[in-house]
C-alpha positions in Angstrom: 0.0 0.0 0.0 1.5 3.4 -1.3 1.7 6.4 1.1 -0.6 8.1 -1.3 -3.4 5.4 0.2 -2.2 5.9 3.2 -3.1 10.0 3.2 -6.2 9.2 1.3 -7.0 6.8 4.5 -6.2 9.9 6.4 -9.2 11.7 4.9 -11.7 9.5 6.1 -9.9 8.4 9.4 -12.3 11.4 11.8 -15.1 9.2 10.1 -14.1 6.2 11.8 -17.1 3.8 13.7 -16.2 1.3 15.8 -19.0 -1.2 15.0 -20.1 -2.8 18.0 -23.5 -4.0 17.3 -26.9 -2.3 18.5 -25.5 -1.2 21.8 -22.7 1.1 20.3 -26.1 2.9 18.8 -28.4 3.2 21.9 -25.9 5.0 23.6 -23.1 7.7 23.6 -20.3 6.0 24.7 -16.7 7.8 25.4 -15.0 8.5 21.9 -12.3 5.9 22.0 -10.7 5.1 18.6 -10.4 1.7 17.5 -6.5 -0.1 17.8 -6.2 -0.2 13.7 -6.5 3.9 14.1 -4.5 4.0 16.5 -1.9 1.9 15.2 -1.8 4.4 12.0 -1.5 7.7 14.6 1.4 6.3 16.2 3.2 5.8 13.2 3.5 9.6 12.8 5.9 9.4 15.7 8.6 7.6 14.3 11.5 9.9 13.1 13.5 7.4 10.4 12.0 8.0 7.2 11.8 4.1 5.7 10.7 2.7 9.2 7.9 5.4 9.3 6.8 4.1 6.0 7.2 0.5 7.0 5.0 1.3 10.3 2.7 3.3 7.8 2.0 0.3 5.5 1.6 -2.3 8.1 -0.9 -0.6 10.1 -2.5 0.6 7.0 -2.9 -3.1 5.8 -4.2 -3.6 9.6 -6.8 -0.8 8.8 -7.9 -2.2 5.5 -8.5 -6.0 7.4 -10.6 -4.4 10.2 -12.8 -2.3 7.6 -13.1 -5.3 5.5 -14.2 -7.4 8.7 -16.5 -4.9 9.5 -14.7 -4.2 12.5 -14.2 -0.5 11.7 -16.2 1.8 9.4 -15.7 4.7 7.5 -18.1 7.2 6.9 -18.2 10.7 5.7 -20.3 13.4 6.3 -22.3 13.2 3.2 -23.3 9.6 4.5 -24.3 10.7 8.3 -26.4 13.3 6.3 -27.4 10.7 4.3 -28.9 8.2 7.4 -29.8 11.6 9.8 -32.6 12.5 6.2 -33.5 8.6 6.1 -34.3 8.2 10.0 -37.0 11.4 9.8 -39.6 11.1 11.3 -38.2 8.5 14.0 -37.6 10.1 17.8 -34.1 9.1 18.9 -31.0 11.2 19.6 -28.5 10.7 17.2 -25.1 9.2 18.9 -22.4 11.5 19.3 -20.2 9.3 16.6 -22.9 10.0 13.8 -22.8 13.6 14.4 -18.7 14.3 15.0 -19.6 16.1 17.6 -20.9 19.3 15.7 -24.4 20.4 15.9 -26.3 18.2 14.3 -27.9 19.8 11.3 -32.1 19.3 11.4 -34.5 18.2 9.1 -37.9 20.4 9.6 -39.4 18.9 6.1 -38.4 16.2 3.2 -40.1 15.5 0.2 -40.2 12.7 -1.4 -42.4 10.3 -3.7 -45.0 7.6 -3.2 -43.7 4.1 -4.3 -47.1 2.7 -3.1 -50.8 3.6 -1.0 -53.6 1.9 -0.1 -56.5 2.7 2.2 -56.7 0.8 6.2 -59.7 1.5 7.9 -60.2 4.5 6.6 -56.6 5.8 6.8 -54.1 5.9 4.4 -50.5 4.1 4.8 -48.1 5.2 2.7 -44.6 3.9 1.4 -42.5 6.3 0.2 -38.9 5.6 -3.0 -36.5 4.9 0.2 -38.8 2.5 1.8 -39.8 4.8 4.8 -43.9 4.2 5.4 -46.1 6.8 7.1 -49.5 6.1 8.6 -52.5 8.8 8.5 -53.5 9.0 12.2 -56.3 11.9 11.9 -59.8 11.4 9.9 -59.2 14.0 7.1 -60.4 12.9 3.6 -58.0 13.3 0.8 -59.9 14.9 -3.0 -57.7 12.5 -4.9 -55.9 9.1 -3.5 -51.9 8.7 -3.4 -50.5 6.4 -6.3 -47.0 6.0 -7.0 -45.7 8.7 -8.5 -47.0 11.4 -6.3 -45.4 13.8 -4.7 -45.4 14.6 -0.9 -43.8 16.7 1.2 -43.7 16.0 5.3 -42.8 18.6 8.2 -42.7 18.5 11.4 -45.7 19.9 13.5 -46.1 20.6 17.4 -45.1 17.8 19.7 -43.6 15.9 18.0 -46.0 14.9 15.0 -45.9 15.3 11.5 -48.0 16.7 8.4 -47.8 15.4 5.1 -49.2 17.0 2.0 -49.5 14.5 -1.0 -50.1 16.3 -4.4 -50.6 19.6 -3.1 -53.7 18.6 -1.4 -54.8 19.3 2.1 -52.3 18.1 5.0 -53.0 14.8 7.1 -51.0 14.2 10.2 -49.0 10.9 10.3 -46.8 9.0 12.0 -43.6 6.8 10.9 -44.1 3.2 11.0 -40.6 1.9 9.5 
């Protein structure tokens, strides 16, 4: 592995997740960074030129074996953007390793497309292109149903609930199922 991939590593190293499983997400744990990181920082320390290169190839090589084992991921900002947008309309705090420790930035509306609708006891459940499906919990009546295709645009509303306009029409309040 070049020191070129080594650098470009760099780049993406203040992404780093240590992937522990579901607990690692229910909780803000202490930011500790994985051994394979670690193993790359130290090299920095090391004064002779070719052993610094030789530390820098082994522990990236290490690096490269825990991301491909999964135990270490690397993520950039566009992609904890990316997964803050998908989980709208869930209530969770976001773990301090998806945010980097900025201020997360906030999602007050997305819009979106139906992929399919259909009518449950007289409330609408909708499924949306990324999979996400919303649930009309109030009685309002739509003028013409959702079909895929349509557009909609959700926002957030007072306590914690959300409107969704489909078409343009009038807004019902929903909920996030999945």
């Amino acid at each position: 592995m070049s020191l070129i991939t080594v650098r470009h590593l760099g780049l993406g190293l203040a992404g780093l997740l240590l992937a522990g499983g579901g607990a690692a997400l229910a909780q803000d744990a202490p930011k500790q960074r994985p051994a394979a990181l670690n193993a790359v920082v130290a090299c920095r320390s090391i004064a002779d030129t070719a052993q610094r290169l030789a530390c820098f190839d082994a522990a990236a090589a290490g690096l490269d074996e825990a991301e491909a084992k999964g135990e270490v991921v690397v993520v950039d900002r566009s992609q904890i953007r990316e997964a803050r947008k998908a989980a709208f309309g869930f209530t969770f705090k976001m773990p301090s390793f998806m945010t980097g420790g900025d201020k997360p930035e906030s999602f007050d509306r997305i819009t979106s497309t139906v992929q399919s609708a259909y009518e449950s006891g007289g409330a609408w459940v909708i499924t949306l292109e990324d999979g996400a499906v919303w649930r009309q919990i109030d009685t309002e009546r739509l003028r013409k149903s959702p079909k895929p295709g349509s557009k909609v645009e959700i926002r957030t509303a007072v306590l914690g609930s959300f409107f969704m306009k489909v078409d343009g029409q009038i807004q019902i309040r929903v909920r996030r199922d999945r």
